[in-house]
C-alpha positions as CSV (number, residue, x, y, z in Angstrom):
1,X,108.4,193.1,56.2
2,X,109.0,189.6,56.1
3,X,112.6,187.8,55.6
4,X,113.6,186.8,53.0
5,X,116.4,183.6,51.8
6,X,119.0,184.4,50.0
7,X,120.4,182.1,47.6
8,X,124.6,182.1,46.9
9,X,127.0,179.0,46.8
10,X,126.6,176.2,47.9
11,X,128.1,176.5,51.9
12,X,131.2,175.0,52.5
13,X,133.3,174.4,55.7
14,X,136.9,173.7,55.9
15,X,138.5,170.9,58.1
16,X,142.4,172.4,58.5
17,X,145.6,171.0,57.5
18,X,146.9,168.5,60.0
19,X,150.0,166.6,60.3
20,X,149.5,164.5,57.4
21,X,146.8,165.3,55.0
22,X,145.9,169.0,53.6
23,X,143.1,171.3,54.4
24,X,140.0,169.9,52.9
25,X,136.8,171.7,52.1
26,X,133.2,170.0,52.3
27,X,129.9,171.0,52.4
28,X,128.2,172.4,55.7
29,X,125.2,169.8,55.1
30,X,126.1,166.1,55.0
31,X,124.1,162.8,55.3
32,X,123.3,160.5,58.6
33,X,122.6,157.4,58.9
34,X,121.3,156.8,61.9
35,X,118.3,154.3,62.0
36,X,119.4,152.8,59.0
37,X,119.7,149.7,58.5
38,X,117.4,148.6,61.4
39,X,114.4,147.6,58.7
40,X,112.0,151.5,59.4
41,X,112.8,151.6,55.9
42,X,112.9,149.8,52.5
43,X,116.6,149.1,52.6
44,X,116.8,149.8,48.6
45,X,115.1,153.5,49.6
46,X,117.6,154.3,51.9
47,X,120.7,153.1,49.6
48,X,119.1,155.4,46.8
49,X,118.7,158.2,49.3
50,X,122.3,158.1,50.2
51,X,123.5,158.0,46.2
52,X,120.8,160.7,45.5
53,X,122.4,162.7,48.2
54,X,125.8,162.3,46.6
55,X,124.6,163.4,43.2
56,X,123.1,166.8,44.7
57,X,126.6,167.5,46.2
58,X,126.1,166.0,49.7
59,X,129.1,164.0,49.7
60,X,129.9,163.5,53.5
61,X,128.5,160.5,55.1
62,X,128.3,159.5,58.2
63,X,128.1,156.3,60.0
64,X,128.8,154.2,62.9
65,X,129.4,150.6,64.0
66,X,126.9,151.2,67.1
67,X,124.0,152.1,64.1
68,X,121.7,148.9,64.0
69,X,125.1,146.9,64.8
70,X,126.9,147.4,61.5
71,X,123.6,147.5,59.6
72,X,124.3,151.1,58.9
73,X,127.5,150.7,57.7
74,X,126.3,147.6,55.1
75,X,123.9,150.4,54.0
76,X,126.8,153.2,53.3
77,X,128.9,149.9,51.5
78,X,126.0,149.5,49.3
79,X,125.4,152.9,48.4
80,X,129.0,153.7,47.7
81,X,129.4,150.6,45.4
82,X,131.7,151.9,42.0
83,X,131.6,155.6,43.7
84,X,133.7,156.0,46.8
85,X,135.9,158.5,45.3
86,X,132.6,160.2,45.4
87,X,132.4,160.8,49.6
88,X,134.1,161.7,52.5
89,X,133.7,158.7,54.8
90,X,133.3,159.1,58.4
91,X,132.1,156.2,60.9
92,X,132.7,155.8,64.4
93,X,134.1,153.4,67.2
94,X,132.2,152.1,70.1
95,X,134.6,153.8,73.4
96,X,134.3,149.9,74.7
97,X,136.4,148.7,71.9
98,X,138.9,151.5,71.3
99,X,141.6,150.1,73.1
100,X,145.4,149.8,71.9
101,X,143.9,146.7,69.7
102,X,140.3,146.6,69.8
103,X,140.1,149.6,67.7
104,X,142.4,148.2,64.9
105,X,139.9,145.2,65.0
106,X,136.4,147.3,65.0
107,X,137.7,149.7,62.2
108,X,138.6,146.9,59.8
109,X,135.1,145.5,60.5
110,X,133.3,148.8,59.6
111,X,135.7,149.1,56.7
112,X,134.6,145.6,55.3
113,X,130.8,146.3,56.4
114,X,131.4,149.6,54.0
115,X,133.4,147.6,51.2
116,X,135.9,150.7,51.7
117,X,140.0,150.3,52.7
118,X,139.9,153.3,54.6
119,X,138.1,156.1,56.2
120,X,138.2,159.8,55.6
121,X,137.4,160.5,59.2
122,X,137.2,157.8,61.9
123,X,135.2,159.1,65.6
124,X,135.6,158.1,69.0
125,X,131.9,157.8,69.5
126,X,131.9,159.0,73.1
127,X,134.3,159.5,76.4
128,X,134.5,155.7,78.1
129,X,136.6,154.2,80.3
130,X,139.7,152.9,77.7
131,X,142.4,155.8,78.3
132,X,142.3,158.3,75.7
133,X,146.4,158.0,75.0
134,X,145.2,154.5,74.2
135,X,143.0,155.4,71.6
136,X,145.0,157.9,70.6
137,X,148.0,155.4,69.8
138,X,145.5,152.8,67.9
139,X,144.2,155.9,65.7
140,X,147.9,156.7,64.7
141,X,148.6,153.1,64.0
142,X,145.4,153.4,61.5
143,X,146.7,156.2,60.1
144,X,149.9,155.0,59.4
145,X,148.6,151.6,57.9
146,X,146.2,153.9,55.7
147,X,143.0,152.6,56.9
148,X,141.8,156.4,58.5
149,X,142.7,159.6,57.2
150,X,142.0,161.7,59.9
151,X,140.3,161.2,63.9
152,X,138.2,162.9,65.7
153,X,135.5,162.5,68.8
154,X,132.2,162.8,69.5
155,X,129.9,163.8,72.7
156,X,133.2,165.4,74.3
157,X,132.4,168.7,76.3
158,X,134.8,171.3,76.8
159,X,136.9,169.6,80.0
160,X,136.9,166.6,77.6
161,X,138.5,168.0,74.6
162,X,140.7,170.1,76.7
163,X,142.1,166.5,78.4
164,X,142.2,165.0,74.6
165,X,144.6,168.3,73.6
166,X,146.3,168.2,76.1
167,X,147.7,164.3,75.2
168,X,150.5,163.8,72.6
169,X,149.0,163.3,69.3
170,X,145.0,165.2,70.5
171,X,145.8,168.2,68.6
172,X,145.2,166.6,65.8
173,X,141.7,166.2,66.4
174,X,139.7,166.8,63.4
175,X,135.9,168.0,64.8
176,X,133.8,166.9,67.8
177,X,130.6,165.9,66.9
178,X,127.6,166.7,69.2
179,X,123.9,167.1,69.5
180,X,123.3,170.9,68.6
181,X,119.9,172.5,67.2
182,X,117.4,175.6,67.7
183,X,116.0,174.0,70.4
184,X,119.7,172.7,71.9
185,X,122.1,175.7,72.1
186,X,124.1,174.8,75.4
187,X,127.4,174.1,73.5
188,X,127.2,177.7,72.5
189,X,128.5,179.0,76.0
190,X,131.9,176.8,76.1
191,X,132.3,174.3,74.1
192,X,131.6,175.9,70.4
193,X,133.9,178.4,72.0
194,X,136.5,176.2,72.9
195,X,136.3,174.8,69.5
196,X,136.4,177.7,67.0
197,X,139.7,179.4,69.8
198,X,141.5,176.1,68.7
199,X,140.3,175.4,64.8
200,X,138.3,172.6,65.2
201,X,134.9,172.6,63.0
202,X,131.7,171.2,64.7
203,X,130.0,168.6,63.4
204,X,125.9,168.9,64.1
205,X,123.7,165.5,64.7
206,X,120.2,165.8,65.2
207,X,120.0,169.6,63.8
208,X,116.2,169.1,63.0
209,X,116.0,168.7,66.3
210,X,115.3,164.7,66.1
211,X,117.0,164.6,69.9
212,X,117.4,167.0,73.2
213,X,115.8,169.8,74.7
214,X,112.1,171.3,73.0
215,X,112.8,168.4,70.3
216,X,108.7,168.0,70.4
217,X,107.8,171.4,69.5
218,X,110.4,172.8,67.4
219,X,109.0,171.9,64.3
220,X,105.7,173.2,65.0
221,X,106.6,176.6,67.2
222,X,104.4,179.6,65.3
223,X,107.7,181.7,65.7
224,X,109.6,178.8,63.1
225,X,106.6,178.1,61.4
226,X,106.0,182.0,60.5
227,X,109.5,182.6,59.5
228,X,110.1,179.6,57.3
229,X,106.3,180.5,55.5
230,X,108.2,184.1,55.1
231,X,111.2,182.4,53.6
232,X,109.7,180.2,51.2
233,X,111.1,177.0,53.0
234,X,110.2,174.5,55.6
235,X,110.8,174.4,58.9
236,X,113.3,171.6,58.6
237,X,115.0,174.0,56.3
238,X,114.9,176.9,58.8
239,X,116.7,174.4,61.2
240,X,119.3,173.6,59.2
241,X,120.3,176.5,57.8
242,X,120.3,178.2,61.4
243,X,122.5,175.2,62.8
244,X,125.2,176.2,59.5
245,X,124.8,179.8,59.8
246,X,128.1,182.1,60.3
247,X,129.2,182.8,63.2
248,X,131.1,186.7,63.2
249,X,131.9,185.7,59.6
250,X,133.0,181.9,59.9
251,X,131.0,179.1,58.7
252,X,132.4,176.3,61.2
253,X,129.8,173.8,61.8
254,X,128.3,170.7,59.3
255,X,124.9,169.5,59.7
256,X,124.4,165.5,59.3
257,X,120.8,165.4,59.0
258,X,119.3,161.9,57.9
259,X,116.5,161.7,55.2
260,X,115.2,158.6,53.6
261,X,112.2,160.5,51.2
262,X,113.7,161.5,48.3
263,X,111.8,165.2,48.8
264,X,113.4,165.8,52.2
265,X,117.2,164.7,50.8
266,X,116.3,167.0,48.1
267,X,114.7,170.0,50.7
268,X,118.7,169.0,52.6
269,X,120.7,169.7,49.9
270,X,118.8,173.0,48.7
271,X,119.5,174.6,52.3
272,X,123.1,174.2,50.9
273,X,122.2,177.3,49.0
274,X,120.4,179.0,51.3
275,X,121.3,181.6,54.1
276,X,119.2,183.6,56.5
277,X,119.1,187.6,57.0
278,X,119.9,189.1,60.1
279,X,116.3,189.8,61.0
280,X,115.2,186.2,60.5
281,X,118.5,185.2,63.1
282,X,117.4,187.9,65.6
283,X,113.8,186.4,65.5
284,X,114.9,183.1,66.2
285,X,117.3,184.3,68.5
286,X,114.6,186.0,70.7
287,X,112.9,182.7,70.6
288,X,115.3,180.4,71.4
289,X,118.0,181.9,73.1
290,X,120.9,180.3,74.2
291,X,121.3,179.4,77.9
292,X,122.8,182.3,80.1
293,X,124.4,179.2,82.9
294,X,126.1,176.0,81.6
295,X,123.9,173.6,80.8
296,X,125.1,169.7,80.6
297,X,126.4,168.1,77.1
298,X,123.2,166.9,75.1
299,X,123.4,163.6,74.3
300,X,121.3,161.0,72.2
């Protein structure tokens, strides 16, 4: 018998309360940006894609200043013209230039490349050589002048967030945002662990497997092929809504796919509403299983 999708509400994950701002919920597929602004695509298509993608309830959008050196972010400023009420904001500092003052300085550049006076979420894009208790004071000092809502990181593996939480203020890390796919389930032996023991959602880039391990043949394995055909969807679709699936009952990860094609924002924001039967999970499961030895962090 072949599996079948089943369509409910659209899937939501929750980002806890912190310190200073309430539990928020958004939806477990958001919009990337990477590659934007770097001229692979009409820069009008890609603007459109991002409001069209905001219209069909993707409203979280992420960015960074590394993305085509602020050409992303010019992108996400034109898109959210009259209608940044409409999204949750999240970009990202270089680790070069988050430093007691250097991050103060690159976040009001994104925030005028994005025509925006603050951020929703703000990202230490990966570990570097600034101490963390450094940028851990410059985020605070954004928070308190308003210009960032919440912080989190990105590419930190399990010793790394357990050095952030261990620092005055790292607790209040909002997600950690890492490479994670079919094809790229390492995380899943400590560091997804690590995360859902201390409340911290995960936040998926490249979970149509655009980066890290079998990224050439995911797309086209007969295992995914067979059981998106069975589901009525494509095999983009299969990947995403595996990377959002629940986990022993909790929803805890958000997918940040990039789409430019109106079709595929479309195809994104329709997996929002679609969740995979056990049998189809066990199938891809047996395909792709997760690593039995740690593995090291992916990275793109």
């Amino acid at each position: 018998m072949a599996p079948t999708a089943v369509t409910r509400q659209a899937a939501r994950v929750t980002l806890p309360a912190s310190a200073h701002q309430p539990a928020i919920e958004l939806p477990a597929i958001g919009q990337g940006t990477w590659f934007m602004g770097e001229g692979l695509a009409p820069h009008r298509d890609e603007v459109r894609a991002l409001q069209q993608g905001l219209e069909l309830g993707m409203s979280l959008i992420d960015t960074a200043e590394m993305y085509a050196e602020g050409g992303a972010e010019r992108v996400v400023g034109e898109a959210l013209a009259g209608r940044r009420d409409q999204a949750f904001l999240v970009s990202k500092v270089y680790p070069w230039n988050a430093g007691r003052d250097s991050a103060i300085a690159a976040c009001e550049a994104s925030l005028s490349r994005l025509g925006s006076d603050y951020l929703d979420l703000y990202l230490l894009h990966w570990p570097g050589n600034v101490p963390l208790d450094e940028t851990l004071e410059a985020f605070e000092r954004l928070r308190e002048q308003g210009k960032i809502l919440r912080f989190g990181v990105s590419n930190f593996d399990s010793d790394d967030m357990a050095s952030l939480s261990a620092l005055p203020g790292g607790s209040e890390c909002a997600t950690n945002q890492v490479l994670y796919h079919l094809g790229s389930r390492g995380i899943e032996r400590r560091l997804r662990p690590w995360l859902r023991q201390h409340d911290i959602p995960l936040m998926a880039y490249c979970p149509i497997a655009q980066g890290g391990r079998l990224r050439d043949s995911l797309l086209t394995h007969p295992e995914v092929l067979d059981i998106a055909s069975g589901l009525g969807i494509t095999p983009a679709q299969l990947l995403l809504a595996w990377a959002v699936r629940p986990v022993e009952g909790k929803r805890d990860v958000i997918a940040i796919p990039k789409a430019v094609r109106s079709e595929h924002v479309e195809q994104n924001a329709r997996t929002l509403e679609t969740a995979l039967n056990d049998e189809a999970i066990e199938r891809l499961d047996a395909a792709f299983p997760a690593p039995e030895q740690d593995v090291p962090l992916d990275i793109v």
